[in-house]
mmCIF file of the N, C-alpha and C atoms, coordinates in Angstrom:
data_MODEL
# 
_entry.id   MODEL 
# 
loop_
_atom_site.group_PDB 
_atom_site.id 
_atom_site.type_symbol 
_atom_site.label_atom_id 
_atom_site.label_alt_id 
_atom_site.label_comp_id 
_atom_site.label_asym_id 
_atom_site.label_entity_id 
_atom_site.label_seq_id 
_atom_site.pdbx_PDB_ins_code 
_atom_site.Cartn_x 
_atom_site.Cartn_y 
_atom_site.Cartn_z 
_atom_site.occupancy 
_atom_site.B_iso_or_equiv 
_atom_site.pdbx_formal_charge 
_atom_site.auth_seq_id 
_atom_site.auth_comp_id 
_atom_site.auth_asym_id 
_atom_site.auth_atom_id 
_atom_site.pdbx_PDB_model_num 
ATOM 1   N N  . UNK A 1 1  ? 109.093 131.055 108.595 1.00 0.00 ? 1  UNK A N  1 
ATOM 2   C CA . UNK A 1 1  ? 108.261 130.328 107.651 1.00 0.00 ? 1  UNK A CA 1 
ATOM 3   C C  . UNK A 1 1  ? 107.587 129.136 108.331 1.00 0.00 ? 1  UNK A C  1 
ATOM 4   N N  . UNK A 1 2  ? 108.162 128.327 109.137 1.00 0.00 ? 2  UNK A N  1 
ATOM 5   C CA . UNK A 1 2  ? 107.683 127.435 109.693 1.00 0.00 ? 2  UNK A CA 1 
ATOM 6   C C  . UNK A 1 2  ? 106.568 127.840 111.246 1.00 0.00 ? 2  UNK A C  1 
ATOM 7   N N  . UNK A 1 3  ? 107.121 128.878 111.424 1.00 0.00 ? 3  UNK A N  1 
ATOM 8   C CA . UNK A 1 3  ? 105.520 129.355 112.502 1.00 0.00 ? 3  UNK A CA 1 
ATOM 9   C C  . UNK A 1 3  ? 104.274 129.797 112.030 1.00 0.00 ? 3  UNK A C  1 
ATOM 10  N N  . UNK A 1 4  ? 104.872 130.640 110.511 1.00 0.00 ? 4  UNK A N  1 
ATOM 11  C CA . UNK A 1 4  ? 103.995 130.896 109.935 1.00 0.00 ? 4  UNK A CA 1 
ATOM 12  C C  . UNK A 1 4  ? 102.883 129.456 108.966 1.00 0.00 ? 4  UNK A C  1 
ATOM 13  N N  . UNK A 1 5  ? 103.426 128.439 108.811 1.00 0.00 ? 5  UNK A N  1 
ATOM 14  C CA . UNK A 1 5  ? 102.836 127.063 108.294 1.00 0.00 ? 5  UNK A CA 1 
ATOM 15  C C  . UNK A 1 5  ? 102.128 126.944 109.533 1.00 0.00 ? 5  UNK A C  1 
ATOM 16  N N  . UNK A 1 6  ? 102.763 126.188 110.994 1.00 0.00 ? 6  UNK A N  1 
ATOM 17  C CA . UNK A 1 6  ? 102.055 125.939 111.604 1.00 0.00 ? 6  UNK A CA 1 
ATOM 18  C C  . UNK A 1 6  ? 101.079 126.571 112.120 1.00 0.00 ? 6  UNK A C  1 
ATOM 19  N N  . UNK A 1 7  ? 100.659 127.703 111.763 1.00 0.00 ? 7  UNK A N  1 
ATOM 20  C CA . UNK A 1 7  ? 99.948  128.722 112.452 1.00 0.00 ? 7  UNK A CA 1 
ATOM 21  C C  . UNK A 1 7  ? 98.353  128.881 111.260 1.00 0.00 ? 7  UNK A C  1 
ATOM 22  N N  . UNK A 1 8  ? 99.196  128.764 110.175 1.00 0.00 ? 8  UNK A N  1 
ATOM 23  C CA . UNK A 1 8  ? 97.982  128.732 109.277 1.00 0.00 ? 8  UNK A CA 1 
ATOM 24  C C  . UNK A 1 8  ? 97.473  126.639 109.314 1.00 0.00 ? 8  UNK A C  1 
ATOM 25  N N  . UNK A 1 9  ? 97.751  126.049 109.450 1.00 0.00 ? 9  UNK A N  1 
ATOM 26  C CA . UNK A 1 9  ? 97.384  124.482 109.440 1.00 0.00 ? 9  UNK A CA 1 
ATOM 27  C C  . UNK A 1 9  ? 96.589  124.141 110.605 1.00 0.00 ? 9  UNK A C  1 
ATOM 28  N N  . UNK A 1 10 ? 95.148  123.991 110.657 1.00 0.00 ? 10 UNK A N  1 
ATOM 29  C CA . UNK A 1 10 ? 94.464  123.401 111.270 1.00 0.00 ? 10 UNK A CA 1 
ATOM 30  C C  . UNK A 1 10 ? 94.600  122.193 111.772 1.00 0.00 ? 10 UNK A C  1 
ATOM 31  N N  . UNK A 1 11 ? 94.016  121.740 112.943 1.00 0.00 ? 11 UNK A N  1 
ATOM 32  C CA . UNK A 1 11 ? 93.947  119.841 113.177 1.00 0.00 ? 11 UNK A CA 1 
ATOM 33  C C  . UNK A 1 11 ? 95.161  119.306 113.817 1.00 0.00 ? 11 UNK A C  1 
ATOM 34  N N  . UNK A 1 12 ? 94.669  117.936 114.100 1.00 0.00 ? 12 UNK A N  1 
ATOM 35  C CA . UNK A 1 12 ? 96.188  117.838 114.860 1.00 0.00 ? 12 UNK A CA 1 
ATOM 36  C C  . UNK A 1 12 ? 97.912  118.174 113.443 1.00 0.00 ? 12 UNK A C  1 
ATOM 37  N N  . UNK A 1 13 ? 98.423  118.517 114.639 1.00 0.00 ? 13 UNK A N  1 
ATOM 38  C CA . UNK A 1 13 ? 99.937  118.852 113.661 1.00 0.00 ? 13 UNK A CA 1 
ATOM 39  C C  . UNK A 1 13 ? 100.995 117.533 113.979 1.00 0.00 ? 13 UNK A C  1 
ATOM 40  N N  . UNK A 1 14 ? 100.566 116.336 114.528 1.00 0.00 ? 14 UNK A N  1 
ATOM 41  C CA . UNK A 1 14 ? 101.106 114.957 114.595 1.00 0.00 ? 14 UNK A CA 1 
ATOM 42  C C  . UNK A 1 14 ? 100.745 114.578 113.421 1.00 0.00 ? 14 UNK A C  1 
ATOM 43  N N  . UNK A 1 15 ? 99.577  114.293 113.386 1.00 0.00 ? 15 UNK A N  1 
ATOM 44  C CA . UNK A 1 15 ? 99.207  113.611 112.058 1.00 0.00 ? 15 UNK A CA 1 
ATOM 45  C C  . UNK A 1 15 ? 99.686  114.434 110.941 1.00 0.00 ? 15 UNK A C  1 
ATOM 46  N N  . UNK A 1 16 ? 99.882  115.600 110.383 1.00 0.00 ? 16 UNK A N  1 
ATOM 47  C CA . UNK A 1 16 ? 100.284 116.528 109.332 1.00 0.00 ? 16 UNK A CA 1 
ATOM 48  C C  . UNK A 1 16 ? 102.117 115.908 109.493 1.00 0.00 ? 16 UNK A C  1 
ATOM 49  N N  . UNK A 1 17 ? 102.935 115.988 110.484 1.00 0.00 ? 17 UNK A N  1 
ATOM 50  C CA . UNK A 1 17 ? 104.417 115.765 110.658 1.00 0.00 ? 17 UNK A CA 1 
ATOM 51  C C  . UNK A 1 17 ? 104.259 114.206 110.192 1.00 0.00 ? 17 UNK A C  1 
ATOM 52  N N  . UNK A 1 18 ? 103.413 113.363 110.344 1.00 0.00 ? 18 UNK A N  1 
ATOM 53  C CA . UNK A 1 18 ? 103.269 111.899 110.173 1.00 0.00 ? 18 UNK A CA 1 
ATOM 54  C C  . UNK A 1 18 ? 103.245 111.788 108.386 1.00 0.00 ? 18 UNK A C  1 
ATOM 55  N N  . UNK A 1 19 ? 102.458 112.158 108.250 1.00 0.00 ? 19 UNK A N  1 
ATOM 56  C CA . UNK A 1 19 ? 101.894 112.692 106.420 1.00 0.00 ? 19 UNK A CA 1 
ATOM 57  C C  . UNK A 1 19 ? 103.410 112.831 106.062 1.00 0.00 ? 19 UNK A C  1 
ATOM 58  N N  . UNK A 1 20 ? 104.026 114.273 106.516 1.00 0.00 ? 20 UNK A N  1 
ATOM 59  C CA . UNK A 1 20 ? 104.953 114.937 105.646 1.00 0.00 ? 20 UNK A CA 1 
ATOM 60  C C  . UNK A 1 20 ? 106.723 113.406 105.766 1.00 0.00 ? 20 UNK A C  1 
ATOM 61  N N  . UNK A 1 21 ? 106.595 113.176 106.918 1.00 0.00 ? 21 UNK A N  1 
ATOM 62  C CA . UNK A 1 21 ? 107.851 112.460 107.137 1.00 0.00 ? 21 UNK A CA 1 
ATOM 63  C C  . UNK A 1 21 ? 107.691 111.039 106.555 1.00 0.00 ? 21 UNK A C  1 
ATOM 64  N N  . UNK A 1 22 ? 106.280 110.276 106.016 1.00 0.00 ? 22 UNK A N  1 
ATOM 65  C CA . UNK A 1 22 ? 106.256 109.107 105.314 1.00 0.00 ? 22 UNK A CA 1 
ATOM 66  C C  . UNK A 1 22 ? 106.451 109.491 103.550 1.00 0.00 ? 22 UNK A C  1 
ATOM 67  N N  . UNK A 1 23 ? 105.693 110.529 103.517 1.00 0.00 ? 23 UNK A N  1 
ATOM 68  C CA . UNK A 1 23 ? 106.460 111.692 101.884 1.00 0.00 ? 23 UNK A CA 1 
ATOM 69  C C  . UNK A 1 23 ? 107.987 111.628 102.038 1.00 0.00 ? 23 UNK A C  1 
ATOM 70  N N  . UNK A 1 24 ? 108.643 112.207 103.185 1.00 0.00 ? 24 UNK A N  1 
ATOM 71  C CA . UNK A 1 24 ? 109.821 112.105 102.728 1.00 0.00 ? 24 UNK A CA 1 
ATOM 72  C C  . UNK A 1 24 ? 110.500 110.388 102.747 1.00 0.00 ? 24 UNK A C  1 
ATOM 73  N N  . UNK A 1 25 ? 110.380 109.984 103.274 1.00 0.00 ? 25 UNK A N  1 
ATOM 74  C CA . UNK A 1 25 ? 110.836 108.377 103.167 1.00 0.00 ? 25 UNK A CA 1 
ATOM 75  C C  . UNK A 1 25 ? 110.472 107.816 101.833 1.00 0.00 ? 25 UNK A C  1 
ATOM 76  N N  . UNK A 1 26 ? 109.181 107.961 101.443 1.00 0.00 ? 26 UNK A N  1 
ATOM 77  C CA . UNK A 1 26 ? 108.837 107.350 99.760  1.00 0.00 ? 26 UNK A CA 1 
ATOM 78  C C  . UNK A 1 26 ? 109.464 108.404 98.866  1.00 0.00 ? 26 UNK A C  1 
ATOM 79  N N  . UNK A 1 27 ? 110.035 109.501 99.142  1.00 0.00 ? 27 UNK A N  1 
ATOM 80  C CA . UNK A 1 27 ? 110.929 110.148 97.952  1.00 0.00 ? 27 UNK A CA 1 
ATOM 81  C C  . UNK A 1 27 ? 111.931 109.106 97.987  1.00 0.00 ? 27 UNK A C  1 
ATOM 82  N N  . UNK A 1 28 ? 112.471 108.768 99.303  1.00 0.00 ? 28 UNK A N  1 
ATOM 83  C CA . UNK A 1 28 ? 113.606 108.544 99.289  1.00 0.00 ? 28 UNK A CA 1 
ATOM 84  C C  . UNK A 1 28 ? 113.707 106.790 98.757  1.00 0.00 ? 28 UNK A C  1 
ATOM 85  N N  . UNK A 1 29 ? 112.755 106.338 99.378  1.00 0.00 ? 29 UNK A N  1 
ATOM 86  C CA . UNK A 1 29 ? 112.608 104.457 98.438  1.00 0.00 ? 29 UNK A CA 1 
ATOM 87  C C  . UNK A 1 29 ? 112.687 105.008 97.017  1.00 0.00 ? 29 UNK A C  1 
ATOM 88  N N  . UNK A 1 30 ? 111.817 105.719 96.635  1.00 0.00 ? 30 UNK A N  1 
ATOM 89  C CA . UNK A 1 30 ? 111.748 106.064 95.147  1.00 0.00 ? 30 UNK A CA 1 
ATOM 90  C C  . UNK A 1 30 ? 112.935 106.269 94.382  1.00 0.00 ? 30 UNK A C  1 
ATOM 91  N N  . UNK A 1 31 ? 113.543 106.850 95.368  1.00 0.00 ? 31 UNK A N  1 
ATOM 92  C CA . UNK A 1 31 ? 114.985 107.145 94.343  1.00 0.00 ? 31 UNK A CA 1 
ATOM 93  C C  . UNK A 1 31 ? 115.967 106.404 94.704  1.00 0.00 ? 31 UNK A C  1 
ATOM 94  N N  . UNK A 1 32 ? 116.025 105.346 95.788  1.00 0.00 ? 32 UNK A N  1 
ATOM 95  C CA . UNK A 1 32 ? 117.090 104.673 95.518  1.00 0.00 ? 32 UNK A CA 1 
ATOM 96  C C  . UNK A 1 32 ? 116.419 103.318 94.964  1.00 0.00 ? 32 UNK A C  1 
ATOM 97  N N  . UNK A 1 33 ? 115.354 103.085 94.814  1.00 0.00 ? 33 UNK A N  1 
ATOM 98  C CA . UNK A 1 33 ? 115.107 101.926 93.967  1.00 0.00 ? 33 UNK A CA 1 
ATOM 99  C C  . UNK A 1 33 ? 115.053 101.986 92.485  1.00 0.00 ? 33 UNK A C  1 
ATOM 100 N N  . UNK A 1 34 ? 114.407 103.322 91.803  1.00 0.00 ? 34 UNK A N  1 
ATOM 101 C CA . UNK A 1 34 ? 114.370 103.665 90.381  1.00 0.00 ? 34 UNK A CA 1 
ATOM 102 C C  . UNK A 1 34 ? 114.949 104.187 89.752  1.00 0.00 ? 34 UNK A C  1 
ATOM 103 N N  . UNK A 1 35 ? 116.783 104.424 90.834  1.00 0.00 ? 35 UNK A N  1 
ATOM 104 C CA . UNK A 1 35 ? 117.768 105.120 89.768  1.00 0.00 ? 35 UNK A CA 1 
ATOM 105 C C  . UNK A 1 35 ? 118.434 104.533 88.687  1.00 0.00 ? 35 UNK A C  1 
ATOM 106 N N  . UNK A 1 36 ? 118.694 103.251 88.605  1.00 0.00 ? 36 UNK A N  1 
ATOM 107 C CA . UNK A 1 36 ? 119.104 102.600 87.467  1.00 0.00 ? 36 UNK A CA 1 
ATOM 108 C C  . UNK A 1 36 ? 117.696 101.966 86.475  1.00 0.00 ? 36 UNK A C  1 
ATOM 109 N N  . UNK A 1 37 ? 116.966 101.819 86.827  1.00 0.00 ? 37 UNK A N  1 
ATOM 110 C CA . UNK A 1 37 ? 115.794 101.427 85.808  1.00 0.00 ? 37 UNK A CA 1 
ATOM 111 C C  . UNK A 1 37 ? 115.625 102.883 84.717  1.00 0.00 ? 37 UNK A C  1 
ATOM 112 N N  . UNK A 1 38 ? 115.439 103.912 85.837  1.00 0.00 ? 38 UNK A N  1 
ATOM 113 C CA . UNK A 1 38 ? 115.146 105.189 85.436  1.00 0.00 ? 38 UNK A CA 1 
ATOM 114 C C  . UNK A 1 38 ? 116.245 105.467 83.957  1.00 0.00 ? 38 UNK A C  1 
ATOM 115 N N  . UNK A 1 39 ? 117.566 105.216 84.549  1.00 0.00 ? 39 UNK A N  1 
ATOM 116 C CA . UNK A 1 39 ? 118.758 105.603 83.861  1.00 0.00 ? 39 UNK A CA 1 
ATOM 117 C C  . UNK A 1 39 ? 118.592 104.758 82.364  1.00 0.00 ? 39 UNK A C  1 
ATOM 118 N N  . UNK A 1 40 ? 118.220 103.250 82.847  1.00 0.00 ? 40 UNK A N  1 
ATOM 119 C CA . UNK A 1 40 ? 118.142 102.053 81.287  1.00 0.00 ? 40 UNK A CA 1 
ATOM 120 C C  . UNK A 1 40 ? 116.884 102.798 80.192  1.00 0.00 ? 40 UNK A C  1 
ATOM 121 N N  . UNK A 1 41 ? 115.771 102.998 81.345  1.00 0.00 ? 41 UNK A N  1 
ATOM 122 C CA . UNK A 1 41 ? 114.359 104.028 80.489  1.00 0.00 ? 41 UNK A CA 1 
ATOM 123 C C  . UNK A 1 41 ? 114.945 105.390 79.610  1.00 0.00 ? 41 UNK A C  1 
ATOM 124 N N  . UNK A 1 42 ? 114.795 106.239 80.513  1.00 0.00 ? 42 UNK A N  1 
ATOM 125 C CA . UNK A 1 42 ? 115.064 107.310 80.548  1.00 0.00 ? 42 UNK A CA 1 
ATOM 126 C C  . UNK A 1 42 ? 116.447 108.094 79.691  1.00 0.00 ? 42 UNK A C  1 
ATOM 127 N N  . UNK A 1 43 ? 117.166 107.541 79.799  1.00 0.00 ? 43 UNK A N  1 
ATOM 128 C CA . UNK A 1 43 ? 118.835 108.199 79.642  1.00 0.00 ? 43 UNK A CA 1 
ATOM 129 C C  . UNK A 1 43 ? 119.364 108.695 80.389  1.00 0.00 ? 43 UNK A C  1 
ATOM 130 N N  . UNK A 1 44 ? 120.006 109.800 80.293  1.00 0.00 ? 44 UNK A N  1 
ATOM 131 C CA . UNK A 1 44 ? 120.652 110.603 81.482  1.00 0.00 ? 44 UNK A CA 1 
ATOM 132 C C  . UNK A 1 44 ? 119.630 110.910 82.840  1.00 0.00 ? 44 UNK A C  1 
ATOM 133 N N  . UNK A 1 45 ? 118.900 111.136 82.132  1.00 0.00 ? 45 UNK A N  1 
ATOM 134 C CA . UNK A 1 45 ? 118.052 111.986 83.626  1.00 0.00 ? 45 UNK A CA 1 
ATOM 135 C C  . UNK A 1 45 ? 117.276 110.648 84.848  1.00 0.00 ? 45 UNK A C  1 
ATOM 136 N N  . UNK A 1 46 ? 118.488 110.171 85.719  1.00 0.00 ? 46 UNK A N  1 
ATOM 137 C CA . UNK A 1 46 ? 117.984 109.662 87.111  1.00 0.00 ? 46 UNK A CA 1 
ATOM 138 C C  . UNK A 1 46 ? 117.056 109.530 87.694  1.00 0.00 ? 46 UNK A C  1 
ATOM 139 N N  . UNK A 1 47 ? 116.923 110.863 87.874  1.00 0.00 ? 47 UNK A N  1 
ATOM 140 C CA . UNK A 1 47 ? 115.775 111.737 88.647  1.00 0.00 ? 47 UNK A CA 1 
ATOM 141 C C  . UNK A 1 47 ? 114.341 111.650 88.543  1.00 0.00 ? 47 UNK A C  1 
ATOM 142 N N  . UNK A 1 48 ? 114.141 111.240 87.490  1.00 0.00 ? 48 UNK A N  1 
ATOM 143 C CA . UNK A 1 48 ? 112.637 110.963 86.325  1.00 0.00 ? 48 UNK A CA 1 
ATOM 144 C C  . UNK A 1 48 ? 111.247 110.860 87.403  1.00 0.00 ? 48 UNK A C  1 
ATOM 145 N N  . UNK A 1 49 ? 111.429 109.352 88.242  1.00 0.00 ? 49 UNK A N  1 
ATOM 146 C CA . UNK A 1 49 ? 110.652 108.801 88.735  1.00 0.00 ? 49 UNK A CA 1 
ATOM 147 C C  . UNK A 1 49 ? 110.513 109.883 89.997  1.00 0.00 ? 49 UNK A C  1 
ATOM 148 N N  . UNK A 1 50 ? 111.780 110.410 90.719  1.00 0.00 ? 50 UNK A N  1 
ATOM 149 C CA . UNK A 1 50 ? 111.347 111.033 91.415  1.00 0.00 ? 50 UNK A CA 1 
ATOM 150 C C  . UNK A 1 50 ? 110.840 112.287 91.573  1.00 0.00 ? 50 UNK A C  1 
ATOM 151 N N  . UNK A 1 51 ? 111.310 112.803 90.271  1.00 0.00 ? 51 UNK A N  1 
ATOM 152 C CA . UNK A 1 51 ? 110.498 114.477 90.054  1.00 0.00 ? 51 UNK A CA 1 
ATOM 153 C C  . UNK A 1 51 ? 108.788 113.764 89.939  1.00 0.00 ? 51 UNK A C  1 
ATOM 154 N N  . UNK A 1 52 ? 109.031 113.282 89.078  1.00 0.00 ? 52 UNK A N  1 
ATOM 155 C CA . UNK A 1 52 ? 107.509 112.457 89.076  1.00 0.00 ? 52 UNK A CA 1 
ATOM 156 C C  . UNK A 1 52 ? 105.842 112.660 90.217  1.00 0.00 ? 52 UNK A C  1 
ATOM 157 N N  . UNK A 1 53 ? 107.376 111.864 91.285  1.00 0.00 ? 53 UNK A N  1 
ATOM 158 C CA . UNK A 1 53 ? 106.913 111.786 92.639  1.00 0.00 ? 53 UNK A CA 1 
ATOM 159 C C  . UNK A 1 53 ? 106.337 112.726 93.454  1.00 0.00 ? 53 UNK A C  1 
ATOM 160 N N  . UNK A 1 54 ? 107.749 113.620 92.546  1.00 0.00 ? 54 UNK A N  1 
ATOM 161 C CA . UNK A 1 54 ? 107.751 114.865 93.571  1.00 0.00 ? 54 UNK A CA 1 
ATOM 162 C C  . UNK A 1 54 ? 106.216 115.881 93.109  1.00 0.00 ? 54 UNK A C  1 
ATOM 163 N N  . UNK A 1 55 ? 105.810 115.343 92.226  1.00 0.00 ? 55 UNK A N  1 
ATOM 164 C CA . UNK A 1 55 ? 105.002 116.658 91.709  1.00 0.00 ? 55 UNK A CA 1 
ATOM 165 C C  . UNK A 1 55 ? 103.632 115.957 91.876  1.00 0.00 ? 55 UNK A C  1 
ATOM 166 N N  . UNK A 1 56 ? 103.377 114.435 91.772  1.00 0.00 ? 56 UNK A N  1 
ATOM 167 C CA . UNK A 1 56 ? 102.297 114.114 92.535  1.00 0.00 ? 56 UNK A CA 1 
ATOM 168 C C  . UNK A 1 56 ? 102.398 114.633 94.197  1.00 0.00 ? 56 UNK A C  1 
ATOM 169 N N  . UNK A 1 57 ? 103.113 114.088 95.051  1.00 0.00 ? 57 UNK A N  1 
ATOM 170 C CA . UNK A 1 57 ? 103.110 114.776 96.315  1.00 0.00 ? 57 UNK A CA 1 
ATOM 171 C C  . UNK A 1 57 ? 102.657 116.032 96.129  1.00 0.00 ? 57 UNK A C  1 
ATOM 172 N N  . UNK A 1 58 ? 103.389 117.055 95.614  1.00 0.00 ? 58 UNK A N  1 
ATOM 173 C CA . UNK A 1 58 ? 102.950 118.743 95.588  1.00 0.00 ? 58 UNK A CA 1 
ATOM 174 C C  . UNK A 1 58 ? 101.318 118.928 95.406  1.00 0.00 ? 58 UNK A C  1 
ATOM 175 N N  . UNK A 1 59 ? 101.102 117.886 94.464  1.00 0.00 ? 59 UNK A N  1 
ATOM 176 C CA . UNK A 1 59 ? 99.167  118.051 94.091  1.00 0.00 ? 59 UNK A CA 1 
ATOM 177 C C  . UNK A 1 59 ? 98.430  117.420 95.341  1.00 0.00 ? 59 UNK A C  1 
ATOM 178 N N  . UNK A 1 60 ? 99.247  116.083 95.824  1.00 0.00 ? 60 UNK A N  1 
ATOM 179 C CA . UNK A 1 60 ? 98.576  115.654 96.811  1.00 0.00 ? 60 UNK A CA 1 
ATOM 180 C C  . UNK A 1 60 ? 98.207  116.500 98.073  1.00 0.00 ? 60 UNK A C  1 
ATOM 181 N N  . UNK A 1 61 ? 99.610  117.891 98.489  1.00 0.00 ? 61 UNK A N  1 
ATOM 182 C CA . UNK A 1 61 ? 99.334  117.559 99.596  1.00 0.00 ? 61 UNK A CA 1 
ATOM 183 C C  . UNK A 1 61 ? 98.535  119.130 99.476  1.00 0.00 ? 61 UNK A C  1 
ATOM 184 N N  . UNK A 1 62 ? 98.638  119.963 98.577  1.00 0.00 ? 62 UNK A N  1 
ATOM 185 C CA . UNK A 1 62 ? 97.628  120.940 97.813  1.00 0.00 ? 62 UNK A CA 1 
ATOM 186 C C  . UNK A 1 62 ? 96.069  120.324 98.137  1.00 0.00 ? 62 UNK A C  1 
ATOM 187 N N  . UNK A 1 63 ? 95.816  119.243 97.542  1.00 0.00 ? 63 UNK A N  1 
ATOM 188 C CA . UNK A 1 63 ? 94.493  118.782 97.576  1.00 0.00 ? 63 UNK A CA 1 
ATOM 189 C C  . UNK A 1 63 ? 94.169  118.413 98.988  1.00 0.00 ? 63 UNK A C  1 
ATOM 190 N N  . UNK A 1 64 ? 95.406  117.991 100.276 1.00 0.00 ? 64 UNK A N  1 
ATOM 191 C CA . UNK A 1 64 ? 94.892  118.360 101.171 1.00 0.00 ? 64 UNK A CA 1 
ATOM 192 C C  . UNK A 1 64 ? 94.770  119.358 102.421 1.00 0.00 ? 64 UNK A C  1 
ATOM 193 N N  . UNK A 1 65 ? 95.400  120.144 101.945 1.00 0.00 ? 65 UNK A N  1 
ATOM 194 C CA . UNK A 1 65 ? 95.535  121.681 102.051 1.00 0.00 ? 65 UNK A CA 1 
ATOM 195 C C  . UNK A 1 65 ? 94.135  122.073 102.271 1.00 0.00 ? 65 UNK A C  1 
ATOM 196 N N  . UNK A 1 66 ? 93.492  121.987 100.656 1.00 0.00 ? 66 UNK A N  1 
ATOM 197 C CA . UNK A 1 66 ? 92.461  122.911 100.602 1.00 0.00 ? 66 UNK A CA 1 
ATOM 198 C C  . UNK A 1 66 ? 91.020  121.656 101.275 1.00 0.00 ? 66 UNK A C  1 
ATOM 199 N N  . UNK A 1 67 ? 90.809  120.389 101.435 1.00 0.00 ? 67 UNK A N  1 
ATOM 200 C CA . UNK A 1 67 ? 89.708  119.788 102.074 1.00 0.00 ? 67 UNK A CA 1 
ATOM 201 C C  . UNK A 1 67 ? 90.241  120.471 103.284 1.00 0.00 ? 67 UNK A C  1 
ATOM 202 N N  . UNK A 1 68 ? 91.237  120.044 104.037 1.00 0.00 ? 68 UNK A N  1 
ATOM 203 C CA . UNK A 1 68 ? 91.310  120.741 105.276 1.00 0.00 ? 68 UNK A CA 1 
ATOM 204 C C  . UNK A 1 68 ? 90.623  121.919 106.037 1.00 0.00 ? 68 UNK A C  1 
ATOM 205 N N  . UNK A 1 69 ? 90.862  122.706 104.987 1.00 0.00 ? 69 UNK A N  1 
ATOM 206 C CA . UNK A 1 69 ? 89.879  124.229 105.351 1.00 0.00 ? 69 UNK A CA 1 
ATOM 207 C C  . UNK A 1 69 ? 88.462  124.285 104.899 1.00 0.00 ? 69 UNK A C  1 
ATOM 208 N N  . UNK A 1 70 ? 87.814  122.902 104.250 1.00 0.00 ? 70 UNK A N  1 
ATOM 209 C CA . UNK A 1 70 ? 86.408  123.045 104.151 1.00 0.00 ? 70 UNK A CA 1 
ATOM 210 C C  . UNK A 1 70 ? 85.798  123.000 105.587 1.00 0.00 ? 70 UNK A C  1 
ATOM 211 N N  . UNK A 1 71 ? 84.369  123.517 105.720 1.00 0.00 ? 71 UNK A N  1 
ATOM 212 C CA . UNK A 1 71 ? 83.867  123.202 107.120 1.00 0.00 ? 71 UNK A CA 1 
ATOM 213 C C  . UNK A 1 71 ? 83.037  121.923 106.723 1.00 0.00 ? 71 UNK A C  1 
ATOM 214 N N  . UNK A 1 72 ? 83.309  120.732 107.478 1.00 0.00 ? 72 UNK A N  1 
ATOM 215 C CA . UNK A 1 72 ? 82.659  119.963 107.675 1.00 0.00 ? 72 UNK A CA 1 
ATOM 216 C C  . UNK A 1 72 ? 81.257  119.994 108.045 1.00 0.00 ? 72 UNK A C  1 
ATOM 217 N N  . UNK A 1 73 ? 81.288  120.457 108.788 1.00 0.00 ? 73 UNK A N  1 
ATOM 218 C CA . UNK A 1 73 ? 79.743  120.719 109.524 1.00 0.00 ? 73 UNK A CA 1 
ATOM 219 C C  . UNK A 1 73 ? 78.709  120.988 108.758 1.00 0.00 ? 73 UNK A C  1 
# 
C-alpha cells in the first residue's frame, strides 16, 4: 500500500512526509489539550474535537490530492 501511495503522488515526497507528520502532531496537541473541555462540553465522548479534526484533515488532504494532479501549465 505504501509503494503503491508513493508511486501514485507526484512532487517532492519530503514536503508530502512534512504535511502528513505536522497532521499527525496537531491530532495529537488536539487531543491532549481538548480531552477534558471536550468531556465538560460534550459528555462521554472525548474524542469530539478530534474526530472533528480528523475529518477536516481527510477533506484537507483530499483537496490536496486532487490540485496536485491539476496541470499547472
Amino acid at each position: 500500500m505504501i509503494k503503491w501511495l508513493l508511486h501514485r503522488i507526484k512532487g517532492d515526497k519530503i514536503i508530502w512526509l512534512l504535511i502528513f507528520s505536522l497532521a499527525v502532531v496537531g491530532l495529537l496537541a488536539i487531543y491532549s489539550a481538548s480531552s477534558a473541555l471536550s468531556f465538560r462540553q460534550v459528555g462521554e465522548n472525548t474524542e469530539y474535537y478530534m474526530l472533528t479534526h480528523i475529518i477536516q484533515l481527510i477533506m484537507g488532504f483530499g483537496v490536496m490530492y486532487v490540485v496536485h494532479l491539476l496541470n499547472y501549465r
